[in-house]
C-alpha positions in Angstrom: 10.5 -35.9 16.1 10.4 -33.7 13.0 13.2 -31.4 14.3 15.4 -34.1 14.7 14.0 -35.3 11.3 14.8 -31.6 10.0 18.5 -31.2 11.2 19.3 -34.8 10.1 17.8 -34.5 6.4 16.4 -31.9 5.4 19.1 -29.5 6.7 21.5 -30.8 4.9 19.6 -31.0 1.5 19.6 -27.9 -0.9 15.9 -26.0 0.4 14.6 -26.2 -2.7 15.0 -29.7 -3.6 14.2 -30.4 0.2 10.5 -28.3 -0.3 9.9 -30.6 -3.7 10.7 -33.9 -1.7 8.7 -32.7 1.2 5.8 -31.8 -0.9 5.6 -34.8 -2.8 5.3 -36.8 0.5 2.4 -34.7 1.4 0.7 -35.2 -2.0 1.2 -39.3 -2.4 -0.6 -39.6 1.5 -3.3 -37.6 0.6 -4.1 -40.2 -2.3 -4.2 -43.1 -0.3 -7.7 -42.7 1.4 -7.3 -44.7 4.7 -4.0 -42.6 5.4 -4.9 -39.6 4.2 -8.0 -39.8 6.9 -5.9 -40.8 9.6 -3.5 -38.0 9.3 -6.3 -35.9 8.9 -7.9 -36.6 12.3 -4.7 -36.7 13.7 -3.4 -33.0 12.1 -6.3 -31.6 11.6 -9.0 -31.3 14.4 -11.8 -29.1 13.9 -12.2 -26.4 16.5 -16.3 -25.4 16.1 -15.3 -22.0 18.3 -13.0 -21.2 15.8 -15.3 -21.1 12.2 -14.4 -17.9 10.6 -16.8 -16.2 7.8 -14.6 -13.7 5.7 -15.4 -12.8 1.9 -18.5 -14.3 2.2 -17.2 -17.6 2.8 -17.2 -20.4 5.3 -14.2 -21.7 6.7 -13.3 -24.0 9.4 -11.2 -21.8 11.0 -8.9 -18.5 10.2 -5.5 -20.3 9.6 -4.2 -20.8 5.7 -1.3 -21.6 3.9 0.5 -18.1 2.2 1.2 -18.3 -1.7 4.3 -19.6 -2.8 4.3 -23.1 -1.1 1.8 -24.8 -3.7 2.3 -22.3 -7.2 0.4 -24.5 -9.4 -2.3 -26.1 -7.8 -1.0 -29.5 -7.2 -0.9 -30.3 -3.6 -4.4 -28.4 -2.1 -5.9 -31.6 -0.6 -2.6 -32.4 1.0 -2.2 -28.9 2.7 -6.0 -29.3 3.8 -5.2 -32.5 5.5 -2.5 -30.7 7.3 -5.0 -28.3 9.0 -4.9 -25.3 6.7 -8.4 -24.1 6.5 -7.7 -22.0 3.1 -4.6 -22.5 0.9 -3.4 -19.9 -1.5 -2.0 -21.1 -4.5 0.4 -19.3 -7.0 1.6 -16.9 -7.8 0.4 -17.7 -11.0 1.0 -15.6 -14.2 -0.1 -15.3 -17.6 2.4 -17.4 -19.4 4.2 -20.1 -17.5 7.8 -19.4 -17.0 10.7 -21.2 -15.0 12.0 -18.5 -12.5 15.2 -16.6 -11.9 18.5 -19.3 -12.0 19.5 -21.5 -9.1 20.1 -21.6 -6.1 17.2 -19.5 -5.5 16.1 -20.5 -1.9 18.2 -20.0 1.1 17.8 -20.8 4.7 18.4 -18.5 7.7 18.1 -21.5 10.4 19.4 -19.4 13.4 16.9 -16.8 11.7 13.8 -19.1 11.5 13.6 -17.0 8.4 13.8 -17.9 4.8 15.4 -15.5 1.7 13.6 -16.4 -2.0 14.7 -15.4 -5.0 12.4 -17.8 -7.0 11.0 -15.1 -9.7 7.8 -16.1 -10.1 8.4 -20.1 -11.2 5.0 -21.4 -12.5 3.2 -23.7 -15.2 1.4 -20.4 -16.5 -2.4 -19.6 -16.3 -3.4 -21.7 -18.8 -2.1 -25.2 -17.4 -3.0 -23.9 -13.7 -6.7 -22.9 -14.7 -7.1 -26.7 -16.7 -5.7 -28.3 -13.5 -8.1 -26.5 -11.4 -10.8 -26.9 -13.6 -10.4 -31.0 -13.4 -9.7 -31.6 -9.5 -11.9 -33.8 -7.6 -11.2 -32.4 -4.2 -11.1 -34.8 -1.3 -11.2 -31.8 1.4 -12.6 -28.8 0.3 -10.6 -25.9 1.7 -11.4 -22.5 0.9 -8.9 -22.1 -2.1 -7.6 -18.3 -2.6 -5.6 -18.0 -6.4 -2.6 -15.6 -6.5 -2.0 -13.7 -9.5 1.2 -11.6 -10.7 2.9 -9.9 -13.5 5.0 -12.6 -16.5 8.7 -11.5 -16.1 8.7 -10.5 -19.9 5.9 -8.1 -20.4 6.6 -4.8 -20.1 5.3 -2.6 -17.0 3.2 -1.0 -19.6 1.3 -4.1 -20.5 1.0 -5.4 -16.8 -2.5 -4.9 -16.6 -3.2 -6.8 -19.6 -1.3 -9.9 -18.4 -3.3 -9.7 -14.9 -6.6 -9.8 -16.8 -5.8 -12.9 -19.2 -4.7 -14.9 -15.8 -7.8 -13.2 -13.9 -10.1 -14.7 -16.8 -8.5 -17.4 -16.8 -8.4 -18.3 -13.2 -11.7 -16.2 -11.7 -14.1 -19.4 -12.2 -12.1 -21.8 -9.4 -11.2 -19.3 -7.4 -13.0 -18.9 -3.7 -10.9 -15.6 -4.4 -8.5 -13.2 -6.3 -5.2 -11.9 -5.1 -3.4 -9.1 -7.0 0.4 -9.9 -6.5 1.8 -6.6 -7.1 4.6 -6.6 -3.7 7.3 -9.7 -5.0 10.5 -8.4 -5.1 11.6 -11.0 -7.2 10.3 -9.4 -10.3 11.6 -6.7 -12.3 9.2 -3.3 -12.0 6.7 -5.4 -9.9 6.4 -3.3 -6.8 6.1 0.0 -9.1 2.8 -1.3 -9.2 1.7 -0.7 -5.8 1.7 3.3 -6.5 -1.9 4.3 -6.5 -1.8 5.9 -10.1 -1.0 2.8 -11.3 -2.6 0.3 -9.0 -6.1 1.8 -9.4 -6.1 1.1 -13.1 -4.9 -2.3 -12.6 -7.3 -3.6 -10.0 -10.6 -2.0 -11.4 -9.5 -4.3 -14.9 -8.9 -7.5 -12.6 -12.0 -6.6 -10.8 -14.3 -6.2 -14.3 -12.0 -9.5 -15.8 -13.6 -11.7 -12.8 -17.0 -10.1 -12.8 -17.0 -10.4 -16.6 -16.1 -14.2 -16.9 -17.7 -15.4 -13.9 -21.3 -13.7 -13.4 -23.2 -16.8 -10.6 -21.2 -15.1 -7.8 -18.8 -11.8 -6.9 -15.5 -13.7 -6.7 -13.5 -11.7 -3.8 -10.5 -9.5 -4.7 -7.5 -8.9 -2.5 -4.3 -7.1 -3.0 -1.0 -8.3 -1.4 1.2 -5.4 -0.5 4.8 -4.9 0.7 6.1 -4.6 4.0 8.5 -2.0 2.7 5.8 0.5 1.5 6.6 3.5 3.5 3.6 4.2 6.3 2.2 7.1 3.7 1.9 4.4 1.1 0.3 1.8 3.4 -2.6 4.6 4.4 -2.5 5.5 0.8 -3.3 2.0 -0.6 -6.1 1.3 2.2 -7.8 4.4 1.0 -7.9 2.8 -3.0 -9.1 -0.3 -1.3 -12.0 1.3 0.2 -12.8 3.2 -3.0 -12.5 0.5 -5.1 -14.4 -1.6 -2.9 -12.1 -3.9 -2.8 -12.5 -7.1 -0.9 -9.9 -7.5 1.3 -5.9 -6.8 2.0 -2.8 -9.2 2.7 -0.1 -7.7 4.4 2.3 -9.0 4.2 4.5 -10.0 1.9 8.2 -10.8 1.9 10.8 -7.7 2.4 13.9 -6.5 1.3 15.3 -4.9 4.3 18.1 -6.8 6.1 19.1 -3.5 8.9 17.9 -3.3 12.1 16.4 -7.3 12.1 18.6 -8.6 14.4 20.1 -10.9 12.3 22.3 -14.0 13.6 22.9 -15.9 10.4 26.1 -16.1 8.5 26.6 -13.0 6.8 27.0 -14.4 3.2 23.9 -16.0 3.6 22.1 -12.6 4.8 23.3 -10.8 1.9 22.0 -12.5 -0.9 19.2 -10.9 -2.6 15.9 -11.8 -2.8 12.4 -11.6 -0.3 13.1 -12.3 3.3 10.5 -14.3 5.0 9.8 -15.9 8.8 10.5 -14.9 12.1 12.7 -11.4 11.3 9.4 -9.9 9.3 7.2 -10.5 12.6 7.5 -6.7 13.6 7.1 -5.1 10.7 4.1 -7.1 9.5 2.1 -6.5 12.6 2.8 -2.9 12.4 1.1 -2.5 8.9 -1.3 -4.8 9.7 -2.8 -2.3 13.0 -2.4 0.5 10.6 -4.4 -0.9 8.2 -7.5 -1.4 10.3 -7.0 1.6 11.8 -7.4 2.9 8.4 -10.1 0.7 7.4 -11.7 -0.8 10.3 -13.8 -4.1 9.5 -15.3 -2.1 6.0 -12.4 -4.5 3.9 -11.0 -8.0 5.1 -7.4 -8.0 6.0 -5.3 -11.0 6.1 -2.3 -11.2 8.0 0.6 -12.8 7.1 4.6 -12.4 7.7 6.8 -14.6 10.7 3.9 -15.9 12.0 5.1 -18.9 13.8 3.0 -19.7 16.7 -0.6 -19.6 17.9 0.3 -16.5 20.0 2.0 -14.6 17.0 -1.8 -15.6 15.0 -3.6 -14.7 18.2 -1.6 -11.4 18.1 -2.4 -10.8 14.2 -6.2 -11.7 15.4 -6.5 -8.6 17.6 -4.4 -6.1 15.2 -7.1 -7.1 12.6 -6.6 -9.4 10.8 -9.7 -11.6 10.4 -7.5 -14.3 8.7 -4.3 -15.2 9.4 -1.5 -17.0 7.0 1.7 -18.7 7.3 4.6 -20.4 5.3 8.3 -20.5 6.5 7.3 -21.1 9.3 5.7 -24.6 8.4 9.3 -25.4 7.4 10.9 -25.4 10.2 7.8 -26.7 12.5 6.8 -29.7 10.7 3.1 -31.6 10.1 2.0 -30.6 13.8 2.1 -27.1 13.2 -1.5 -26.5 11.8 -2.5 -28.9 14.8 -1.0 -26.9 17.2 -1.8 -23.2 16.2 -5.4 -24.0 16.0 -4.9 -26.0 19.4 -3.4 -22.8 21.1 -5.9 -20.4 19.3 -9.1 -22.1 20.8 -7.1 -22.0 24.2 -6.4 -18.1 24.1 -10.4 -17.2 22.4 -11.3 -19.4 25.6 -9.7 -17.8 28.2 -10.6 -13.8 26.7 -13.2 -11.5 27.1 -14.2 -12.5 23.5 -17.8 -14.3 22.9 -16.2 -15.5 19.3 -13.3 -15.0 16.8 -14.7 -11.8 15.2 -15.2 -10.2 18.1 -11.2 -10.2 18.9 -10.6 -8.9 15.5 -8.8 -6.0 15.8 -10.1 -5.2 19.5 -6.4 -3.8 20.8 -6.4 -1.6 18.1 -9.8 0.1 19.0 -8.7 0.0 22.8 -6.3 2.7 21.5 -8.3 4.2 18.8 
């Protein structure tokens, strides 16, 4: 039913204003209580074999929705009633700002793959932070807060703009991600270099400690999946210095060779992040050498053209002890929580596997 729903409207709708429309559905039926139950029960079955612990948190299962979908924290209870067990808000920055020019979003359809340009388009960390501050939550996800970089400070100044939105945002946050792999923002990804990443986490790290001293508030770094292997081993290592909490890998890419890519040519080239079903191979790749870097010492999140509960199943025994999606959801519909967490019971129940975290990153020691 939504695929037909999806060629008939929203394909023929600009994406953006199509994600807005969509969005705002999801947020009026999670205020109507009866409804918002229904669809719950209906989209969002708990699974008891599939409660996850990661950061030191409880979550009904391993599945969440990426960053990017819900930047300033107004839909959370509607994505929870959808089945996402954490959802990832932002990327939030210091000061709000309104994003790179129109059209910034472009489909891929024959791709299943999405290309952004959106720069960074937020309310700012202020207005984000009071928002979060007053929610009543009707479901009570695990909600992760994504920070990055304000288009108009300086490279130099970057770690200073981090710590204001860290401060900022550290009390509401279940946990802390460092967006420092957007391509959509001028210097951004210089910042995934170790000289100047180190710097910048330890000051996000002592900005969250500092402001909120009841609990550690988990810190994660997002990172490309452009970085050249090197790069990948290189931040792992910081991570496990630092003591960082955890890794998400990965975000959106700027490669367009050797994906295999059917859509019209025009719409390939633009520029921006590519995201969906194209990124699938790349993704998993970091993600296995990542925990065979790191083994189960950090938490890493994978994320990146996961589309199904095999592709999550897959990210599962590569290492990742969470598992995220987003462009996916587009083209998939309300089911699509339902049905990973459906197919990811099924597969736990038919492996060698007494629980979850025992699949975690199994095929990688199998070759280890």
């Amino acid at each position: 039913m939504y695929k037909i729903f999806f060629r008939l409207v929203f394909k023929r709708l600009d994406p953006e204003q199509a994600h807005h429309l969509a969005f705002r559905w999801i947020r009026l039926a999670a205020r109507v209580p009866v409804l918002r139950t229904f669809l719950a029960a209906a989209l969002a079955p708990r699974h008891k074999e599939l409660r996850t612990e990661a950061l030191g948190l409880r979550m009904h299962g391993p599945f969440g929705l990426a960053a990017g979908f819900d930047k300033n924290a107004v839909g959370i209870d509607g994505m929870a009633m959808l089945g996402f067990d954490h959802v990832e808000i932002g990327t939030v920055t210091g000061e709000p700002q309104p994003g790179n020019p129109k059209q910034r979003l472009f489909r891929l359809v024959k791709d299943r793959a999405l290309i952004n340009r959106m720069g960074f388009n937020n309310d700012g960390s202020l207005r984000v932070a009071a928002r979060l501050a007053s929610r009543t939550p009707v479901f009570k996800p695990v909600v992760g807060v994504n920070i990055g970089k304000t288009k108009v400070v300086p490279e130099e100044e970057a770690v200073a703009d981090y710590v204001k939105s860290a401060e900022r945002l550290a009390p509401y946050a279940d946990y802390l991600v460092v967006n420092v792999s957007s391509p959509n923002t001028p210097g951004l990804r210089n910042l995934q270099a170790t000289e100047a990443l180190r710097p910048l986490l330890r000051a996000v790290r002592e900005a969250a400690d500092r402001t909120v001293s009841a609990r550690r508030v988990p810190l994660l770094v997002k990172i490309a999946p452009d970085l050249a292997d090197e790069d990948v081993d290189a931040v792992a290592d910081l991570a496990v210095e630092l003591g960082l909490d955890g890794i998400i890998a990965t975000n959106t890419t700027i490669a367009r060779e050797g994906l295999g890519l059917k859509s019209d040519p025009t719409l390939v080239k633009e520029t921006g992040g590519l995201s969906g079903a194209p990124l699938k191979e790349r993704s998993l790749e970091v993600l296995r050498r990542l925990y065979a870097r790191v083994g189960d010492r950090i938490t890493l999140v994978g994320v990146g053209g996961i589309e199904n509960a095999e592709d999550a199943w897959q990210r599962i025994l590569a290492g990742a002890t969470l598992v995220q999606g987003y462009s996916a959801f587009i083209y998939e519909g309300p089911f699509w929580g339902r049905s990973i967490h459906k197919g990811l019971a099924a597969r736990l129940a038919t492996s060698p596997y007494a629980t979850l975290a025992d699949a975690v990153g199994a095929d990688v020691r199998k070759t280890a």
